[in-house]
C-alpha positions as CSV (number, residue, x, y, z in Angstrom):
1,X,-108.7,60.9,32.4
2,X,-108.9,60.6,28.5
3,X,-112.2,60.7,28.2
4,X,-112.2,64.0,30.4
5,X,-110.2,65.4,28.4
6,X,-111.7,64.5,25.0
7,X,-115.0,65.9,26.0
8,X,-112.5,69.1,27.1
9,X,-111.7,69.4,23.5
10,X,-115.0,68.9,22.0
11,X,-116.9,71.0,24.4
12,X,-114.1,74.2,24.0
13,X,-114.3,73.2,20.0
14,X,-117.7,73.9,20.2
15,X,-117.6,76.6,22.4
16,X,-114.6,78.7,20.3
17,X,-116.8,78.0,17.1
18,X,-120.2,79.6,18.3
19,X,-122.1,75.7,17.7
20,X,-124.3,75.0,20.0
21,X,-124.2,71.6,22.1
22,X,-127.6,70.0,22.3
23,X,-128.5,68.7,25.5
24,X,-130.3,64.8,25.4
25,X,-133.7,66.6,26.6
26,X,-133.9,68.8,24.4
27,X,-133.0,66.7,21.4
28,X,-135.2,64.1,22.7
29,X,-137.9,67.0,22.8
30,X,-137.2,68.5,19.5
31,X,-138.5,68.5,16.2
32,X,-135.7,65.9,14.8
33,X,-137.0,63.5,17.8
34,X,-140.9,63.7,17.0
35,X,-140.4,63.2,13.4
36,X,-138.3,60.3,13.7
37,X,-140.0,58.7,16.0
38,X,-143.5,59.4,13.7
39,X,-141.5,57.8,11.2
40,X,-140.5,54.8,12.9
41,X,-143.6,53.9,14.1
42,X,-144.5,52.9,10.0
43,X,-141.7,50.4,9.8
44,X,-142.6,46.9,9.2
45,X,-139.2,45.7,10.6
46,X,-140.7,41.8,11.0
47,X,-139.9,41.2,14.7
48,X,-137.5,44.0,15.9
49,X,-139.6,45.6,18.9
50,X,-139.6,49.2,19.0
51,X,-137.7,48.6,22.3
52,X,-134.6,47.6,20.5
53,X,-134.2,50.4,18.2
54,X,-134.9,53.0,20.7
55,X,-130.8,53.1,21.3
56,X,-131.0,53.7,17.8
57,X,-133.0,56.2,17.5
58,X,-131.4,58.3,20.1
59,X,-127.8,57.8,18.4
60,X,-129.2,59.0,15.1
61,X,-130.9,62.0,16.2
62,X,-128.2,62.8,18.7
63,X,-125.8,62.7,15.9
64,X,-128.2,64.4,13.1
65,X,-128.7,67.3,15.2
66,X,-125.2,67.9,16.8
67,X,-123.6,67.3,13.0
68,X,-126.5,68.6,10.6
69,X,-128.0,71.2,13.1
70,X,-127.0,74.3,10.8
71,X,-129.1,72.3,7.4
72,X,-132.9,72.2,7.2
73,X,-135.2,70.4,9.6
74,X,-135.9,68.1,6.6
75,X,-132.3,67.0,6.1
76,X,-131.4,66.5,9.8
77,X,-134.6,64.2,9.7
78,X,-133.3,62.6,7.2
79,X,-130.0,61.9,9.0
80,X,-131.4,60.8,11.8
81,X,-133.3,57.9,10.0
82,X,-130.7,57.1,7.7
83,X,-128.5,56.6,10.8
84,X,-131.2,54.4,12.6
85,X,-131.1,51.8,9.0
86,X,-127.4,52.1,9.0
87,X,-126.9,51.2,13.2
88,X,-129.9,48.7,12.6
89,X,-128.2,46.5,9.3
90,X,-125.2,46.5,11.9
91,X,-126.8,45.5,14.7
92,X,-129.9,43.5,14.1
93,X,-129.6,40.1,12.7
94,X,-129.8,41.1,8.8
95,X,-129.2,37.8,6.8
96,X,-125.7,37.0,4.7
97,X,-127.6,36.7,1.8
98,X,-129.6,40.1,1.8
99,X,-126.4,41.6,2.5
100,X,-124.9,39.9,-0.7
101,X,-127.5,40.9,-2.9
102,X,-127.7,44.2,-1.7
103,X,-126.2,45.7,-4.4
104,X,-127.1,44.3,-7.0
105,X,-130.5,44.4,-5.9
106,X,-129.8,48.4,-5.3
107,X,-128.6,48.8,-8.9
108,X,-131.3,47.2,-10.7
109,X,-134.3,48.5,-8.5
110,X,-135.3,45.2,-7.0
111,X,-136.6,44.7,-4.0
112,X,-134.4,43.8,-1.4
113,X,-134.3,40.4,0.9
114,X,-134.8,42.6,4.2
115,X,-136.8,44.9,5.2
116,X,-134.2,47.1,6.6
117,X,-132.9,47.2,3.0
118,X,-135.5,48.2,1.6
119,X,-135.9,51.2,3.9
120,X,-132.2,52.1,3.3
121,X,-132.7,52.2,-0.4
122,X,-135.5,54.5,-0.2
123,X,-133.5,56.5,2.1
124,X,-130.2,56.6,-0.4
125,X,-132.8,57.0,-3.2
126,X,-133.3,60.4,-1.4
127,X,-130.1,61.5,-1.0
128,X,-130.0,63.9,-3.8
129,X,-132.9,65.9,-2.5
130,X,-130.5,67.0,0.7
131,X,-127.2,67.2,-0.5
132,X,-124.7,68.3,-3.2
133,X,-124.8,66.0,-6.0
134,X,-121.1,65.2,-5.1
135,X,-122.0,64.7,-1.4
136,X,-125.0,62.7,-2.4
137,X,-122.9,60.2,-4.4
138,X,-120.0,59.6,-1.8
139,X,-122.7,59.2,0.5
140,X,-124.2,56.2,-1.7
141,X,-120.9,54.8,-1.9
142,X,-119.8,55.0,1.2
143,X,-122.8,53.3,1.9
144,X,-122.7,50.5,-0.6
145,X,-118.7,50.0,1.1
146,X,-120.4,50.4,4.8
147,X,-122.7,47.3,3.1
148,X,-120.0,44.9,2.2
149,X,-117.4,45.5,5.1
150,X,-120.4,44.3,7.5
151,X,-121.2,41.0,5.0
152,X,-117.2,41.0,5.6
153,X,-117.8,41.0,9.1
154,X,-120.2,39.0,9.4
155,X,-118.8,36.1,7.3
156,X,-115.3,36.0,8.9
């Protein structure tokens, strides 16, 4: 029953605001969709099959385009991917010590120990070019805190 009525209240929320809801086939139709997966398709992620990330994918651009569908086509791209790296360095099997380094790696411009990293910091390197300086920099550091609570989790 609760999760009836939670999708009640987000649907009416929704509804009573004028958003639009998108439905799975037409994000997974969209522009968001094609360019993300065009994207993808360039990683070098070692061995993570496309297979795996395809849960992934659809979370990000499910959540880009819901959350971000009132910004520009470029930044809900950009969400979408960021949100693949960020579900990715949770779920696959990113290594303690890449996580460690991570930011100190980030702050001096090195490269970083996983390739999921290193797509990350090119993603928060971007940041700025989508947001409000003061959104772009709570973004990094949220990110740099998402970073060392899942080396938290991971070591404990």
């Amino acid at each position: 029953m609760q999760k009836g009525l939670s999708r009640y209240i987000v649907t009416e929320f929704f509804r009573q605001t004028g958003l639009s809801i998108p439905t799975e086939q037409l994000v997974q139709n969209g522009p968001v969709w094609q360019q993300v997966i065009t994207e993808v398709q360039t990683w070098d992620l070692r061995d993570v099959s496309p297979v795996r990330l395809q849960k992934h994918i659809v979370t990000g651009v499910n959540y880009a385009v819901t959350t971000f569908g009132h910004n520009r086509l470029d930044t809900q791209i950009h969400t979408a991917l960021f949100t693949v790296l960020c579900l990715c360095i949770d779920d696959l099997e990113v290594d303690i010590a890449a996580l460690e380094e991570f930011v100190s790696r980030f702050q001096s411009g090195t490269e970083q120990l996983h390739p999921v990293l290193t797509l990350l910091v090119e993603s928060l390197r971007r940041v700025p070019d989508f947001y409000h300086p003061y959104a772009a920099s709570a973004i990094v550091a949220g990110t740099i805190h998402f970073i060392n609570c899942t080396l938290f989790d991971k070591q404990y």
